[in-house]
N, C-alpha and C positions, 0 to 999 in steps of 0.2 A: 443862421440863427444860433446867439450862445446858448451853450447847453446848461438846465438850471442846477444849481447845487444839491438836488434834491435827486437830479441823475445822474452827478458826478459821483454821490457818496453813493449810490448804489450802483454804478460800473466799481467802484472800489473795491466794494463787498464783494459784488462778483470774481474780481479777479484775485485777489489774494482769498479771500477764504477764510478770515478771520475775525474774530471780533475788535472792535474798536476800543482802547480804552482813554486813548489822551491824543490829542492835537494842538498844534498850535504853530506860529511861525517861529522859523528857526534860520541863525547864519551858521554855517558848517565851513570849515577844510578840513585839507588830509594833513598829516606832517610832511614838511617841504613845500607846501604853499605858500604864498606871500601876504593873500586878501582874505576876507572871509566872504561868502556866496549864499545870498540868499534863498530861501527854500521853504517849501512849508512840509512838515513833517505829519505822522500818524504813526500812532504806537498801536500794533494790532497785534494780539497774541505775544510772543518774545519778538518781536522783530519792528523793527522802526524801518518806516516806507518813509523814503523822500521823493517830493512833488518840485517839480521847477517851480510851480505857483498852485494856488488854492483850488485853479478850476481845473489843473489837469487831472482827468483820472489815471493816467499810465505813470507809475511812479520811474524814478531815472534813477535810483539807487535805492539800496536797503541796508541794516544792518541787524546782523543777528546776535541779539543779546542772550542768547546762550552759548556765543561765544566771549563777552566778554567776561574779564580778566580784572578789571582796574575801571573805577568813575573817578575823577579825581578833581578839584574845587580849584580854580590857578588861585584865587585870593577867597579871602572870608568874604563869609555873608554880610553883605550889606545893603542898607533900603534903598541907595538913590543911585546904586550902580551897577552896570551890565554883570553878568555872571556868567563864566568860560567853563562850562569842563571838558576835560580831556578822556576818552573812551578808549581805554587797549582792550582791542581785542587780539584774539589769538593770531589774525592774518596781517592787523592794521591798527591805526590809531589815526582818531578822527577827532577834532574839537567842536564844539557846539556851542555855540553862543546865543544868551539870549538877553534880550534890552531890558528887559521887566524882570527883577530879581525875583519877586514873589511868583510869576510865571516859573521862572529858572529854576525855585526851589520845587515847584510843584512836578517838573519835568525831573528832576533828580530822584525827588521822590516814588513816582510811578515807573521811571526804569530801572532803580534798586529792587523793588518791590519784585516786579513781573523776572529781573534775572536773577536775585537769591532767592524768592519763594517767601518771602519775611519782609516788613514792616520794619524801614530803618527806624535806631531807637533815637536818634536825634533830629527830628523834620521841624521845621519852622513855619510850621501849617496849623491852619483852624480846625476843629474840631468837626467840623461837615467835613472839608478835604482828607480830615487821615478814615472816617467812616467809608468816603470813595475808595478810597487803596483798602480799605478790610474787604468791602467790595471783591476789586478786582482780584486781589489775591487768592479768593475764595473761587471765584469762575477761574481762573488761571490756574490753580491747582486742579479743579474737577477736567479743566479741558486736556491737561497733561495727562490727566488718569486713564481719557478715553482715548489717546493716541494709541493704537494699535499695531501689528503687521501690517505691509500693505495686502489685498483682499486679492483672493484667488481670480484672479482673470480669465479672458479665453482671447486668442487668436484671431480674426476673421481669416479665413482662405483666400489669395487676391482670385476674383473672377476667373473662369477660362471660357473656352466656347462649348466646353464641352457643360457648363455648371447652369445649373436651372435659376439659380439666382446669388445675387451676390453676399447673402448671408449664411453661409455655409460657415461652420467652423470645424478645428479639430477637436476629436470627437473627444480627445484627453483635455483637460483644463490644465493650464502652466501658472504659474504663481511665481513670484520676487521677480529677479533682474533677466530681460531677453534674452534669449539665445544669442542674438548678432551683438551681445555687449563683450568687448575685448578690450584689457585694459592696455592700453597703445596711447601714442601722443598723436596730438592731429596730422603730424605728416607721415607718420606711419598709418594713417587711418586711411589718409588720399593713396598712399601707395599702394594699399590692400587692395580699395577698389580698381584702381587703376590696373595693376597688372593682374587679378582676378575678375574681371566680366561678367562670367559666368556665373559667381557665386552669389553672386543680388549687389543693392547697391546703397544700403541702409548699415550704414554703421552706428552702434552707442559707445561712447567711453565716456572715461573721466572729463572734464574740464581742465585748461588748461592752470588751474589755480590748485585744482586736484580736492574741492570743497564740493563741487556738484559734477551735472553732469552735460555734455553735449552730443548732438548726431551730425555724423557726416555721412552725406550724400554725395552719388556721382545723379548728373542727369546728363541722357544724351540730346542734345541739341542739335538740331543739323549744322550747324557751324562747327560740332565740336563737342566732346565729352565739357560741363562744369561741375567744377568741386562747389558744395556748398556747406558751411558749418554755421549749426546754430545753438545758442545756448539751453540748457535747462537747469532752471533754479532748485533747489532742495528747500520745502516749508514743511512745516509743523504736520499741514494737514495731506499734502502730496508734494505735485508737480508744478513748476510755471514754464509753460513754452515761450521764451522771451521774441514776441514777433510784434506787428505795428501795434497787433492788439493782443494783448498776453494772455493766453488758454491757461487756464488753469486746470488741472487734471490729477486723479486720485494715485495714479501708480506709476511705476516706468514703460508696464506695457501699452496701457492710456496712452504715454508719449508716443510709443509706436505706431498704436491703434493712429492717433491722429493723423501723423504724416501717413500711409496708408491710404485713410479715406479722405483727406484734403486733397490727393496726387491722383486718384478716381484709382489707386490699385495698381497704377502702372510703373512704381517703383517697388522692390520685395528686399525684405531682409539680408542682410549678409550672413551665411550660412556656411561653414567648412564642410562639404561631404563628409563623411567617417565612412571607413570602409566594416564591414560586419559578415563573420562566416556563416556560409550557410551548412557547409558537413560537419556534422557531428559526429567524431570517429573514437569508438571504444580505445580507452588508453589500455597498457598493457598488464596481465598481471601480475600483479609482486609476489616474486619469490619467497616460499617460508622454507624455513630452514626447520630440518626433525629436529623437537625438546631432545635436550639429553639428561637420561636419568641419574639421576646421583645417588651414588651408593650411600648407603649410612653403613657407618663401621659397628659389629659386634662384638662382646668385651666376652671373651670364655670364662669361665670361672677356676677363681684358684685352684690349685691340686697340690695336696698335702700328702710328701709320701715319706714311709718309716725308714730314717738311718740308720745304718748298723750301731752307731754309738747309739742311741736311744731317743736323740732331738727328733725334732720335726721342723727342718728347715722349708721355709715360703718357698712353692714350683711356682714360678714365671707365668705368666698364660702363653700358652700353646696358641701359634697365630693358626688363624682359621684355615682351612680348607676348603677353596671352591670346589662343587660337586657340580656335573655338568651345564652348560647353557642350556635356555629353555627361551623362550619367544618373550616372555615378560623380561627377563635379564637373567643377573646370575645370580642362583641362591646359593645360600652356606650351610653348610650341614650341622646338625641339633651339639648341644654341648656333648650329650651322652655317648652319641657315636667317636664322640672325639676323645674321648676318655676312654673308650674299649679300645681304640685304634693306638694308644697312647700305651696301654696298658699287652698289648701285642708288641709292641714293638720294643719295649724292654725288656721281653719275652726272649725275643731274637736277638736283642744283642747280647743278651746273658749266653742265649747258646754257639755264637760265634765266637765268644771267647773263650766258651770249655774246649772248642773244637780248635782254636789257637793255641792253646797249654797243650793240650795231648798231643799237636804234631810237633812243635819244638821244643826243645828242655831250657832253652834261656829264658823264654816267656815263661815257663813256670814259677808259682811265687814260693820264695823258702820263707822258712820259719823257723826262729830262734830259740 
């Protein structure tokens, strides 16, 4: 029995996760094709799903119009003939053709609209149809508003014999991209598991376009270890597991979580050991080295003494005298001390040279 359009368009819903704003039949190639290929399209959220035909729900391609770059018209508008445009986007360029111009304009219009966020100012539409696109513009902006991080997730623990049930988790909750994700190419992914066994057999990386993402799998067979690789799409709103029947799923560890409990738990992540110290050992302690004190220099005071002629020629200052060490360091003795000590000792040499003159007579001074 066919399935009615009333279940198609709700497996659609189901599986992308978006709202609908434009449909209609479309002929599509890529550049380097020869024919164009018919298709029916859906503009849901930024991305256009194409359908082989009207009743399948599993779309066979997509396009993400927030990637594109360029819409562009092969000829003007006109009423009795097909309308081409060309789509660059960042990875591709795809032309879309459609037989009904006023259809064409109306499809140009709704995926301007939904990839600049604006209301082209030149549409060759009725006044109901640009009211549609105020519409949608207005749900497309609030729906952009509410895209978020993806939400904290948890783990399941795969079963043991030892576990009372199979919904145990770890008791920490993990959030963004899995542990087993390693940015590796698919044959670096197969090799991982292959010469690692032990370490599970769930890998995530990149795809191989490097726009979303895929997991590779070993499973053991009794015939034989098989590699398996499957895709997973990046949308607005999460994930798409691309399988007969596409899961749709809110995060990357979703993606996990599935393959996990679709395999009953008997395949587990790819996991690198880390190795981690258990001694904790006192580092040693650093050396100080004793402050050293710095002297501040003290300035004596001038000493003014009476020449025989009658001046008063400037004394020099007398450098200080340290007086003995002491545990704080070395002090210097008061100015005053310094000045009787000054004044003794000119004492003495006055009388070492009376006592010069009286023992030799050349040293005596004569006088005129």
């Amino acid at each position: 029995m066919a399935a009615s359009p009333v279940g198609v368009y709700k497996r659609r819903d189901t599986i992308t996760a978006l709202p609908l704003y434009y449909s209609g039949h479309l002929l599509k190639k890529y550049t380097g094709e020869k024919d164009f290929k018919k298709c029916y399209g859906e503009l849901r959220g930024s991305t256009i799903f194409l359908y082989t035909d009207q009743m399948h729900d599993t779309y066979s391609e997509k396009l993400d119009l927030q990637m594109l770059k360029s819409m562009v018209m092969d000829a003007p508008y006109q009423k009795n003939r097909s309308t081409i445009y060309t789509l660059t986007l960042s990875n591709e360029e795809v032309q879309l053709k459609v037989d009904n111009p006023n259809t064409g304009e109306e499809w140009r219009g709704f995926i301007m609209t939904v990839a600049t966020r604006e209301i082209p100012s030149k549409l060759q539409l009725l006044p109901g149809q640009i009211l549609r696109l105020e519409e949608v513009l207005s749900e497309e902006q609030k729906r952009q508003a509410l895209c978020s991080p993806l939400p904290t997730t948890t783990y399941p623990i795969r079963p043991s014999s030892s576990s009372s049930s199979p919904g145990n988790t770890y008791d920490s909750t993990l959030s963004g991209i899995p542990p087993c994700f390693f940015p590796v190419s698919r044959q670096k992914a197969e090799k991982m598991l292959k010469e690692n066994t032990e370490y599970g057999n769930i890998i995530l990386r990149p795809s191989t376009d490097n726009t979303n993402y895929a997991i590779t799998l070993r499973q053991d067979n009794p015939s034989g270890p098989v590699m398996k690789n499957y895709k997973v799409l990046s949308i607005d709103t999460g994930f798409i597991i691309e399988l007969n029947s596409p899961v749709t799923v809110p995060s990357l560890a979703a993606v996990l979580d599935h393959f996990l409990m679709e395999t009953e738990f008997r395949l587990e992540p790819f996991l690198v050991p880390q190795t981690y110290d258990t001694c904790i050992e006192l580092p040693p302690e650093k050396s100080t080295l004793p402050s050293k004190t710095v002297l501040r220099a003290r300035v004596a005071p001038m000493i003014h003494t009476q020449s025989p002629a009658g001046d008063t020629p400037p004394s020099y200052p007398i450098p200080l005298i340290p007086s003995k060490a002491t545990e704080e360091g070395k002090e210097y003795q008061d100015a005053d001390d310094i000045s009787d000590l000054h004044q003794e000792l000119r004492i003495a040499v006055q009388r070492r040279k009376e006592q010069l003159y009286t023992g030799s007579p050349f040293l005596r001074p004569t006088h005129k």
